[in-house]
C-alpha positions as CSV (number, residue, x, y, z in Angstrom):
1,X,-3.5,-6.0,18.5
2,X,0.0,-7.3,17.7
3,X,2.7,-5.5,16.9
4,X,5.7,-6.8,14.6
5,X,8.6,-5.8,13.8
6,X,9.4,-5.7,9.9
7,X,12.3,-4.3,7.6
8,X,11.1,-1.8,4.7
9,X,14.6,-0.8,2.9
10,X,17.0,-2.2,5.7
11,X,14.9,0.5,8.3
12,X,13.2,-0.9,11.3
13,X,9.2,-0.3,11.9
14,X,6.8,-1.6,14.9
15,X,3.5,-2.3,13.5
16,X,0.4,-3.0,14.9
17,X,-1.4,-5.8,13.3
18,X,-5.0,-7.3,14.1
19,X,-4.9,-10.9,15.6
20,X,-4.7,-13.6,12.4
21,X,-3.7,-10.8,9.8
22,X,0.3,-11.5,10.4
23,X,0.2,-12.9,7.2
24,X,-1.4,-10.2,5.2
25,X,0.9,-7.8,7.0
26,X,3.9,-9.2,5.9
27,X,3.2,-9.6,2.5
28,X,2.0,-6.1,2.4
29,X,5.6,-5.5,3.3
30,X,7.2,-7.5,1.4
31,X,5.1,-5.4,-1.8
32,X,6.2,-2.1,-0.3
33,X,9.6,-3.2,0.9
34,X,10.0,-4.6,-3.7
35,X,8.8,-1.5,-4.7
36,X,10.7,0.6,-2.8
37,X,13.7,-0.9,-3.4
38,X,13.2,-1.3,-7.1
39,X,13.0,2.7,-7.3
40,X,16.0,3.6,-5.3
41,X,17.8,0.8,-7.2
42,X,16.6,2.7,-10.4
43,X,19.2,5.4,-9.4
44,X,17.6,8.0,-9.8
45,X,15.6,8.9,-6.9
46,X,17.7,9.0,-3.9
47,X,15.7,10.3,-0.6
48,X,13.8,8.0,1.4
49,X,10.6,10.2,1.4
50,X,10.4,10.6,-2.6
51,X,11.0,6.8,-2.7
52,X,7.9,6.2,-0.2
53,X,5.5,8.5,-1.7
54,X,6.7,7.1,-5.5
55,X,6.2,3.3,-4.6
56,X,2.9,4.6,-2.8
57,X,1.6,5.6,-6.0
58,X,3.1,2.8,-8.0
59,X,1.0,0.1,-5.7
60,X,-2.2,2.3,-5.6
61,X,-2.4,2.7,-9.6
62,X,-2.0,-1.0,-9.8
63,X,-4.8,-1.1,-7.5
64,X,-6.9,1.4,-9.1
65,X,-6.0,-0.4,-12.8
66,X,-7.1,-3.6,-10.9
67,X,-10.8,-1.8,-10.2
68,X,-11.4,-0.5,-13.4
69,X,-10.8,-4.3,-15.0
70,X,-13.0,-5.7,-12.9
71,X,-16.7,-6.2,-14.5
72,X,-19.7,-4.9,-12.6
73,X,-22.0,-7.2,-10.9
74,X,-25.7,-7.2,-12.6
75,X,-28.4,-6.9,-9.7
76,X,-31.8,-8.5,-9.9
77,X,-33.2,-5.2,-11.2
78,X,-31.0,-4.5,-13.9
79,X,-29.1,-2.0,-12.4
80,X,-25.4,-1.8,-11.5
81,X,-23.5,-2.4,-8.6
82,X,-20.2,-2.2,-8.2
83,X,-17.9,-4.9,-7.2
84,X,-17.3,-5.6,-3.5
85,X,-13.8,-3.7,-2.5
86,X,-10.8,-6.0,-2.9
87,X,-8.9,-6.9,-0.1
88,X,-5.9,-5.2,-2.3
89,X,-8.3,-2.1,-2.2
90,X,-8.2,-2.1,1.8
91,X,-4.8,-2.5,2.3
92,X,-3.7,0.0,-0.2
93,X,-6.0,2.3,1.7
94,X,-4.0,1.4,5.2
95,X,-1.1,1.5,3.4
96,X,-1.9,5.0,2.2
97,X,-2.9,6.1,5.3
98,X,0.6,5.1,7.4
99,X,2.1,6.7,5.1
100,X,0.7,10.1,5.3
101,X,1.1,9.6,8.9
102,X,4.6,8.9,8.9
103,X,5.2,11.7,6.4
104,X,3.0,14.3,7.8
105,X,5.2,15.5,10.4
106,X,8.3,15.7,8.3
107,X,7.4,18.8,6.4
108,X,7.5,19.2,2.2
109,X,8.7,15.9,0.2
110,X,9.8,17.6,-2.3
């Protein structure tokens, strides 16, 4: 594992980051690190951990309303399978989970 250092609303983390998947990382970053700012930027939401959870659910509804556009794949019987996860899917999962980690220990968000 790697571990980089990356900026989400001017705050330092340390991530650790499979071998080859820099790339990925830091564009998931760069997603979190727009949609975070965008909301505190709104003016209306002001703590850090309100902003987190708000942008969490932001990115995972578009990656939810991504799923539910995609068409299911037809087997050879007839039946229906659903599409392979998206690589979106995955890393709004990882995503997901960080973040309850890093907000688990810091009591109620709201």
């Amino acid at each position: 594992m790697k571990q980089l250092e990356v900026h989400i609303m001017q705050q330092s983390y340390l991530l650790s980051c499979p071998e080859g998947e820099e790339q990925r990382l830091l564009e998931a970053v760069e997603r979190v690190d727009t949609a975070m700012t965008r909301i505190r930027d709104a003016g209306k939401v002001r703590a850090r951990e309100r902003i987190a959870v708000l942008a969490a659910l932001n990115l995972a509804f578009e990656v939810v309303d991504q799923q539910h556009h995609q068409a299911p794949v037809q087997a050879d019987d007839g039946a229906q399978e659903n599409a392979a996860p998206s690589a979106d899917m995955a890393l709004a999962q990882a995503l997901a989970q960080r973040l309850d980690e890093a907000l688990g220990s810091s009591g109620q968000l709201f």
